[in-house]
PDB file with SEQRES, HELIX, SHEET and CRYST1 records, atoms N, CA, C and O in Angstrom:
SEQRES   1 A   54  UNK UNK UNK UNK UNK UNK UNK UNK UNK UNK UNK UNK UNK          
SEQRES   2 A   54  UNK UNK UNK UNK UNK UNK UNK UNK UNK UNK UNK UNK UNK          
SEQRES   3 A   54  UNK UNK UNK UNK UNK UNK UNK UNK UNK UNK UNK UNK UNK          
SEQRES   4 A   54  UNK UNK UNK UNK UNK UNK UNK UNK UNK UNK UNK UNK UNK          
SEQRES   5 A   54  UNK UNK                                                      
HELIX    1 AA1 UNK A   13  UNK A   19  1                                   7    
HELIX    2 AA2 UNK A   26  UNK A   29  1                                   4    
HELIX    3 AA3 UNK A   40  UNK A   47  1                                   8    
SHEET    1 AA1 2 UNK A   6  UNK A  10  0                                        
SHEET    2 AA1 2 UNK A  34  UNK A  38 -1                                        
CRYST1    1.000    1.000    1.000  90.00  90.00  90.00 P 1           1          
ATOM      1  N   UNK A   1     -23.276  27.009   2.680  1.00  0.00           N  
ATOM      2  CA  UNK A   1     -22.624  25.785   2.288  1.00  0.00           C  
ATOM      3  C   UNK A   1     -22.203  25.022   3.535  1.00  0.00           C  
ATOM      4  O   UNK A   1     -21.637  25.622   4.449  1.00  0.00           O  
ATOM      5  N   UNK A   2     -22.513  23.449   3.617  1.00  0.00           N  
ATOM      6  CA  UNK A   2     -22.039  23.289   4.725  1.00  0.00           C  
ATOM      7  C   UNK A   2     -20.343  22.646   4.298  1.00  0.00           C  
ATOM      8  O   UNK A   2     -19.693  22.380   3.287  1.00  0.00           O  
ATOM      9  N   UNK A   3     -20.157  22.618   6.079  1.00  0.00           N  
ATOM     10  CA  UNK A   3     -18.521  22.389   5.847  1.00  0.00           C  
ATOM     11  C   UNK A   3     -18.391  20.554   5.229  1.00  0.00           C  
ATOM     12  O   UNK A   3     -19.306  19.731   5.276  1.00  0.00           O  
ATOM     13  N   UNK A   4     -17.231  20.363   4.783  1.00  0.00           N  
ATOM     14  CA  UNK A   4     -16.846  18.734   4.681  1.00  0.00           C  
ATOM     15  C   UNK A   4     -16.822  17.911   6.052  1.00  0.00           C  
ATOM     16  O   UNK A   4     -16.906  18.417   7.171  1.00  0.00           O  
ATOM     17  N   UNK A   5     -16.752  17.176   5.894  1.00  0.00           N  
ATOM     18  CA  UNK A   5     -16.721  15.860   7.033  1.00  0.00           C  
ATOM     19  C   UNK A   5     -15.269  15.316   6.984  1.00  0.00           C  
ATOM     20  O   UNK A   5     -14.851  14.680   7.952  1.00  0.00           O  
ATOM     21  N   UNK A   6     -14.237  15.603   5.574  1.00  0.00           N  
ATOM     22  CA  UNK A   6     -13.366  15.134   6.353  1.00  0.00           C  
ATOM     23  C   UNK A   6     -12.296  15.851   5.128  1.00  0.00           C  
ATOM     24  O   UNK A   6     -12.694  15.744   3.968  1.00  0.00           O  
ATOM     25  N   UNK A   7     -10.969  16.567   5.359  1.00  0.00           N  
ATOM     26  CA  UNK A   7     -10.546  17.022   4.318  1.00  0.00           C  
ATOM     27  C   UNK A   7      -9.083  16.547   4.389  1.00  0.00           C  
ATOM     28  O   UNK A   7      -8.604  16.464   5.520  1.00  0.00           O  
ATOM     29  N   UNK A   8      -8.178  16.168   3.161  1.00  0.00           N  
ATOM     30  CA  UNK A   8      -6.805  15.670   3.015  1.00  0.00           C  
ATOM     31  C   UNK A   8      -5.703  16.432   2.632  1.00  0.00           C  
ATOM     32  O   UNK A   8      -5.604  17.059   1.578  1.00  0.00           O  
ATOM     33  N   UNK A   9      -4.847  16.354   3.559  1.00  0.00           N  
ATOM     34  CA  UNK A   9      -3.493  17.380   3.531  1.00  0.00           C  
ATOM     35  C   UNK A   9      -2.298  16.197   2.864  1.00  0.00           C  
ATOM     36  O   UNK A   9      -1.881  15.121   3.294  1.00  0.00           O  
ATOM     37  N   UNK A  10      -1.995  17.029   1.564  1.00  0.00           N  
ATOM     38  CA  UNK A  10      -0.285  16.265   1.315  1.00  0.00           C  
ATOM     39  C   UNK A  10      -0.060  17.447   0.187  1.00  0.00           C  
ATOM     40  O   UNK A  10      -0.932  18.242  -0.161  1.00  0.00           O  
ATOM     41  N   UNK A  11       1.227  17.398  -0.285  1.00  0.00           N  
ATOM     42  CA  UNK A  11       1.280  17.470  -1.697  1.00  0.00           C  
ATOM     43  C   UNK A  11       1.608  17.295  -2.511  1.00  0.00           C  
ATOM     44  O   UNK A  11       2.308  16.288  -2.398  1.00  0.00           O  
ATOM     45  N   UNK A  12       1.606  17.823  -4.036  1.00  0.00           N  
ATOM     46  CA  UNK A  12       1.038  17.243  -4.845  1.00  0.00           C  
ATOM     47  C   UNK A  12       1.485  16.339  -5.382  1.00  0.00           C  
ATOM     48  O   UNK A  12       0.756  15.645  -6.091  1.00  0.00           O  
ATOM     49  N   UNK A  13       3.211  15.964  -5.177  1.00  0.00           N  
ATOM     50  CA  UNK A  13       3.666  14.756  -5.888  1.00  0.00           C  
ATOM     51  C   UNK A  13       2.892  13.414  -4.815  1.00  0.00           C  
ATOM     52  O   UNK A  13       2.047  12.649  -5.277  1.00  0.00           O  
ATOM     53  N   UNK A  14       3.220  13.368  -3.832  1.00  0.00           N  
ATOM     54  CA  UNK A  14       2.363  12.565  -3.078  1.00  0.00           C  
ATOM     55  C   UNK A  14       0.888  11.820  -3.233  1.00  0.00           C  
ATOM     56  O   UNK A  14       0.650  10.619  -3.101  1.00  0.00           O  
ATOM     57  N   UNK A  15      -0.179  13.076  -3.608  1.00  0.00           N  
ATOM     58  CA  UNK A  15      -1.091  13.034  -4.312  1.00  0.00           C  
ATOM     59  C   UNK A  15      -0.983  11.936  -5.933  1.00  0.00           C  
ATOM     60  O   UNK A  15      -1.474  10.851  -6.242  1.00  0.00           O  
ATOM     61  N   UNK A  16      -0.040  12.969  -6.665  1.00  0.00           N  
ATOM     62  CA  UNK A  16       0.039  12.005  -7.573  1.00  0.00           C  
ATOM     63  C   UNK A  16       0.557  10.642  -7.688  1.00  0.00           C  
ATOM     64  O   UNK A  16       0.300   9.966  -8.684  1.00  0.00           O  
ATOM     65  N   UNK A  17       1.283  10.195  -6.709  1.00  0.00           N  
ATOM     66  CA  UNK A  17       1.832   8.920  -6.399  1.00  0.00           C  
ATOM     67  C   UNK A  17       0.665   8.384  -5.740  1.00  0.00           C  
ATOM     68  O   UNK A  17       0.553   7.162  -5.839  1.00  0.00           O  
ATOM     69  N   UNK A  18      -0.379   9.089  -4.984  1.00  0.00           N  
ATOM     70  CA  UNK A  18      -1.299   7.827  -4.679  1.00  0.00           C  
ATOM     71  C   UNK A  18      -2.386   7.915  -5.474  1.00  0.00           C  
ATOM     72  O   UNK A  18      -3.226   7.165  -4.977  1.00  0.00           O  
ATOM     73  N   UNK A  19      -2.811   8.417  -6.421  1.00  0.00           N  
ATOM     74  CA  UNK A  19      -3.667   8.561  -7.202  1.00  0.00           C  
ATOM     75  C   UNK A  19      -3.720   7.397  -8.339  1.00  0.00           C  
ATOM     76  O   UNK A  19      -4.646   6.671  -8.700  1.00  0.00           O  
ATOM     77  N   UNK A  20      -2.516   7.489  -8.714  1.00  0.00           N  
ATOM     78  CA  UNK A  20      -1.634   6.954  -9.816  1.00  0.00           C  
ATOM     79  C   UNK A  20      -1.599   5.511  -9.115  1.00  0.00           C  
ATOM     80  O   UNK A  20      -1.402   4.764 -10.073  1.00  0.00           O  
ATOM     81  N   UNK A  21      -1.690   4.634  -7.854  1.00  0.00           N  
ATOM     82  CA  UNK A  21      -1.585   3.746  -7.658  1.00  0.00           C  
ATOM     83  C   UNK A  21       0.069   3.404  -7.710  1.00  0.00           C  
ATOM     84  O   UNK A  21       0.402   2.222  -7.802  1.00  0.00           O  
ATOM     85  N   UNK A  22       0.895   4.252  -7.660  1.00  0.00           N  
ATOM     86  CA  UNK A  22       2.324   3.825  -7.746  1.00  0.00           C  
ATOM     87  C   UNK A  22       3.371   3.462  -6.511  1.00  0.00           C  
ATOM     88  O   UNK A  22       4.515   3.009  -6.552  1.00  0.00           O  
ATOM     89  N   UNK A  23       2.537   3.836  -5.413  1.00  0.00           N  
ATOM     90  CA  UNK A  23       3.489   3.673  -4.068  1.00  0.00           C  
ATOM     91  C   UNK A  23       1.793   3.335  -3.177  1.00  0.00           C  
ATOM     92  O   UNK A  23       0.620   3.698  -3.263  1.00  0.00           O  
ATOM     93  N   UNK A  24       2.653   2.414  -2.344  1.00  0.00           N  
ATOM     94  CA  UNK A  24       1.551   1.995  -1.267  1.00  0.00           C  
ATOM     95  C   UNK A  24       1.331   3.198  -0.067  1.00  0.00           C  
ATOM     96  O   UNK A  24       2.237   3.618   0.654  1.00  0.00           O  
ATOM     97  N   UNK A  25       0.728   3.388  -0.052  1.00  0.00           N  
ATOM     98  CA  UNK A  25      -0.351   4.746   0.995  1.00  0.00           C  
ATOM     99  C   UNK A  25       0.331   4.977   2.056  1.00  0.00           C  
ATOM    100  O   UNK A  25       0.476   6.117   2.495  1.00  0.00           O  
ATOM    101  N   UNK A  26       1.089   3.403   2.877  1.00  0.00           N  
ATOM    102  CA  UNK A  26       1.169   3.314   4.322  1.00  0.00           C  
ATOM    103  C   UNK A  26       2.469   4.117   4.085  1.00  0.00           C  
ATOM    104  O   UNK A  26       2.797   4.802   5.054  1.00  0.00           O  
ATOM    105  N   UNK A  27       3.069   4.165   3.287  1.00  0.00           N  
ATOM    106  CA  UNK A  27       4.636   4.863   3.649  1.00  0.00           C  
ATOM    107  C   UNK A  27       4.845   6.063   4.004  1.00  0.00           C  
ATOM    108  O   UNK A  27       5.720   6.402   4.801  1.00  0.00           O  
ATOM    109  N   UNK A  28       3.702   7.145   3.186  1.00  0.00           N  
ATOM    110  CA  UNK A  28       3.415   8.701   3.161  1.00  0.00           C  
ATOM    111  C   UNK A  28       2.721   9.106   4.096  1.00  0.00           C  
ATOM    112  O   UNK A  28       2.692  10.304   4.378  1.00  0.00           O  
ATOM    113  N   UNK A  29       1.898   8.029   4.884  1.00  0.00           N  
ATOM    114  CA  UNK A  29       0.690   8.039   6.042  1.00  0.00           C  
ATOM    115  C   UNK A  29       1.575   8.095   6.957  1.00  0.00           C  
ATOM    116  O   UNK A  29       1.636   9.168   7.556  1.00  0.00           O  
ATOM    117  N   UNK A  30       2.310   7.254   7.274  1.00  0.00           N  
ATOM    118  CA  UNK A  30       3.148   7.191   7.945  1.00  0.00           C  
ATOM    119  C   UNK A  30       4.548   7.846   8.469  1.00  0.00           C  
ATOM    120  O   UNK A  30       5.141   7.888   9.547  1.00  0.00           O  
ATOM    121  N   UNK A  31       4.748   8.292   7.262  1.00  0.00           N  
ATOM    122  CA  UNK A  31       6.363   9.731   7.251  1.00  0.00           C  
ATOM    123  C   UNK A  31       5.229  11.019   7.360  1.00  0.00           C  
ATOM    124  O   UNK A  31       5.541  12.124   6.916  1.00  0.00           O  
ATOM    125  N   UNK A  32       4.272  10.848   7.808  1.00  0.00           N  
ATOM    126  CA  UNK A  32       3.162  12.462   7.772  1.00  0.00           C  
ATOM    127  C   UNK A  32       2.917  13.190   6.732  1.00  0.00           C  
ATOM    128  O   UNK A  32       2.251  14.204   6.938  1.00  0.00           O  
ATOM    129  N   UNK A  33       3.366  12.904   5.331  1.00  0.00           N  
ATOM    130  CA  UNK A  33       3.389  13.409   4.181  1.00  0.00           C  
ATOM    131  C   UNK A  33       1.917  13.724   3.295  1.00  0.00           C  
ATOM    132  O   UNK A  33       1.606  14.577   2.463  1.00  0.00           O  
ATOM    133  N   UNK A  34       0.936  12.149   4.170  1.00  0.00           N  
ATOM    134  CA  UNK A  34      -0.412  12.263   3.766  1.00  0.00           C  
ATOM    135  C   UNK A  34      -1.047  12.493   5.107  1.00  0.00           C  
ATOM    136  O   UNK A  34      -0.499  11.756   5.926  1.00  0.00           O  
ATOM    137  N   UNK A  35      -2.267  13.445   5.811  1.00  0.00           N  
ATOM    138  CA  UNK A  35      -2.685  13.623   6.915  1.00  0.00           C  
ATOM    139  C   UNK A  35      -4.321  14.189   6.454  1.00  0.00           C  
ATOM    140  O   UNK A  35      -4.547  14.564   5.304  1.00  0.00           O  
ATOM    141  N   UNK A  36      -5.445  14.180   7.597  1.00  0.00           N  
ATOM    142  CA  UNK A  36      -6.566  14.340   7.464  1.00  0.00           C  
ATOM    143  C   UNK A  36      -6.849  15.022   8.724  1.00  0.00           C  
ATOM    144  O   UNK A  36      -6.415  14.949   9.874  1.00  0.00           O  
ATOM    145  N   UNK A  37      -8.045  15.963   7.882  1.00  0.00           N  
ATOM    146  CA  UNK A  37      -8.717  16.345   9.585  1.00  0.00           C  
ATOM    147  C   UNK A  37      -9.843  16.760   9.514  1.00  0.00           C  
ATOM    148  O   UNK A  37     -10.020  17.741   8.791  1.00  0.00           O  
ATOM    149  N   UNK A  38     -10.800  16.275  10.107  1.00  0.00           N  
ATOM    150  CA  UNK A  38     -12.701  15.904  10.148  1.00  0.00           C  
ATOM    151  C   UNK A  38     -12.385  14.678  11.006  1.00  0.00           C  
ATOM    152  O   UNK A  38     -11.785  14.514  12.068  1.00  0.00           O  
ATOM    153  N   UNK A  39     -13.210  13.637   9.875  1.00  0.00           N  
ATOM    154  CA  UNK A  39     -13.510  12.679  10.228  1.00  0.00           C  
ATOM    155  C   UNK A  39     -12.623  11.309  10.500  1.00  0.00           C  
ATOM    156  O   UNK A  39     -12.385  11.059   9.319  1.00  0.00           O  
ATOM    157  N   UNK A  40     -12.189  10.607  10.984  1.00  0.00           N  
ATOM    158  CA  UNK A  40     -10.689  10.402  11.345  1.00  0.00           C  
ATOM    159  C   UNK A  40     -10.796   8.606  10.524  1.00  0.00           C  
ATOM    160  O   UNK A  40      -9.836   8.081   9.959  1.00  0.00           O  
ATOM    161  N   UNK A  41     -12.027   8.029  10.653  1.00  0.00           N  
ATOM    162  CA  UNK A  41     -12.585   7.219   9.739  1.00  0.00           C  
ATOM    163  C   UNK A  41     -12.398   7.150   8.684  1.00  0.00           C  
ATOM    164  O   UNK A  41     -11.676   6.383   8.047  1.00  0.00           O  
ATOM    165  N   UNK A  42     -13.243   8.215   8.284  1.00  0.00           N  
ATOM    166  CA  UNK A  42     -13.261   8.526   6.616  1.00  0.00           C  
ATOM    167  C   UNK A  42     -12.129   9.177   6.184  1.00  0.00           C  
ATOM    168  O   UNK A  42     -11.883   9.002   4.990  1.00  0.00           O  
ATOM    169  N   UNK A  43     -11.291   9.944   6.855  1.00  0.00           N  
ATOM    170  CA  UNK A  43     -10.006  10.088   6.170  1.00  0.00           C  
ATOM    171  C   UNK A  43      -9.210   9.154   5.927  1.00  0.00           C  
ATOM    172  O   UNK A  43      -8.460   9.083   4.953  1.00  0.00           O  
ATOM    173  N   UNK A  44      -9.334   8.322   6.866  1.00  0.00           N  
ATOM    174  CA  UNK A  44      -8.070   7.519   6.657  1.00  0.00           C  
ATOM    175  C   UNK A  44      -8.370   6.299   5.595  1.00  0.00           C  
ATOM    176  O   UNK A  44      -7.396   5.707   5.132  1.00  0.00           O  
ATOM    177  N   UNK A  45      -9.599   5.938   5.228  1.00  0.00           N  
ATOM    178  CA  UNK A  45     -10.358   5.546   4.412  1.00  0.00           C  
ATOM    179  C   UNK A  45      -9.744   6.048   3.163  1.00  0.00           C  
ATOM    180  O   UNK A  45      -8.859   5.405   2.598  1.00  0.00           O  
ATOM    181  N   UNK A  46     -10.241   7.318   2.658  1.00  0.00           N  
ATOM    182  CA  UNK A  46      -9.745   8.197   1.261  1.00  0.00           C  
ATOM    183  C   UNK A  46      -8.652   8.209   1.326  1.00  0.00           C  
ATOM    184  O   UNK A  46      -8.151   8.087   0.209  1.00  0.00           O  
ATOM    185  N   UNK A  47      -7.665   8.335   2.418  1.00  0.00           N  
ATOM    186  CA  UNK A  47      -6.419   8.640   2.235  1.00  0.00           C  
ATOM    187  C   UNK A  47      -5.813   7.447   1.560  1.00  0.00           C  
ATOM    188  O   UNK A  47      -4.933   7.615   0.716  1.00  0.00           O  
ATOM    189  N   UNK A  48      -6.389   5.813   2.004  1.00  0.00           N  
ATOM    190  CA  UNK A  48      -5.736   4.750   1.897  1.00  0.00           C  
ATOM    191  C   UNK A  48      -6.358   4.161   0.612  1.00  0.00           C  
ATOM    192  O   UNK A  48      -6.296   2.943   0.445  1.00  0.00           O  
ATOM    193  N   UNK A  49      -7.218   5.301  -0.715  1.00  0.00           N  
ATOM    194  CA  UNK A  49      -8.063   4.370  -1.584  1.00  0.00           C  
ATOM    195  C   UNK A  49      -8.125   5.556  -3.033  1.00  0.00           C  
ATOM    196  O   UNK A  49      -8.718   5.364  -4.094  1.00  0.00           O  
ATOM    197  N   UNK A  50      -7.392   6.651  -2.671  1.00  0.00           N  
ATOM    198  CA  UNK A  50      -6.874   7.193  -4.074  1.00  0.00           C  
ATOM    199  C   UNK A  50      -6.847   7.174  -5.113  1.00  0.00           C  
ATOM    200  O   UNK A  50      -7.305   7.962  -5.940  1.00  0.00           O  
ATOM    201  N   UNK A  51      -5.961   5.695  -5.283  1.00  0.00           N  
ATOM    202  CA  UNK A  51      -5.488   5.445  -6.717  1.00  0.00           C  
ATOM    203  C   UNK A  51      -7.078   5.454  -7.671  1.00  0.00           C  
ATOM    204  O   UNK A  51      -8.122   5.110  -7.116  1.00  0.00           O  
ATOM    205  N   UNK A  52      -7.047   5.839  -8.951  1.00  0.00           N  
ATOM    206  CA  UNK A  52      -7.690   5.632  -9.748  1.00  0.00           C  
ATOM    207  C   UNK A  52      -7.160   5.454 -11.182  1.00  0.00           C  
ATOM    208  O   UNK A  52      -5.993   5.828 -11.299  1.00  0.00           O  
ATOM    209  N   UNK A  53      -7.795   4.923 -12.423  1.00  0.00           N  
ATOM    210  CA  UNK A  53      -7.461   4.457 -14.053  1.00  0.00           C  
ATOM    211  C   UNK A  53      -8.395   5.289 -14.530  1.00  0.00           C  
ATOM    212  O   UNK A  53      -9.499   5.460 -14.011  1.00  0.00           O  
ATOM    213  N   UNK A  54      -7.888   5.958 -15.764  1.00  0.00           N  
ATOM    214  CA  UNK A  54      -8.589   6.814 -16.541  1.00  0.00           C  
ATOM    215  C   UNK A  54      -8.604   5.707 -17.959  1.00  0.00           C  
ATOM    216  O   UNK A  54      -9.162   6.048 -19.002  1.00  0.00           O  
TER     217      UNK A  54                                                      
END                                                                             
């Protein structure tokens, strides 16, 4: 299996607050709460584009 290119550290209420679209990204990015490590691009990319509607 190969490895990922870029993988995301927080948890899970965090997660669910950016998933959920309920708090803007930069606040948790920023207090270190959301962090990445691979690709420094593409993390910060996913990290900042979460939110989704079911």
């Amino acid at each position: 299996m190969d490895s990922s290119d870029v993988t995301l550290h927080c948890d899970s209420m965090a997660f669910m607050d950016l998933t959920c679209g309920r708090i803007n990204p930069e606040g948790p990015i920023a207090a270190g709460q959301v962090t990445w490590s691979g690709d420094a691009e593409l993390g910060a990319h996913a990290a900042r584009n979460l939110r989704f509607t079911m």
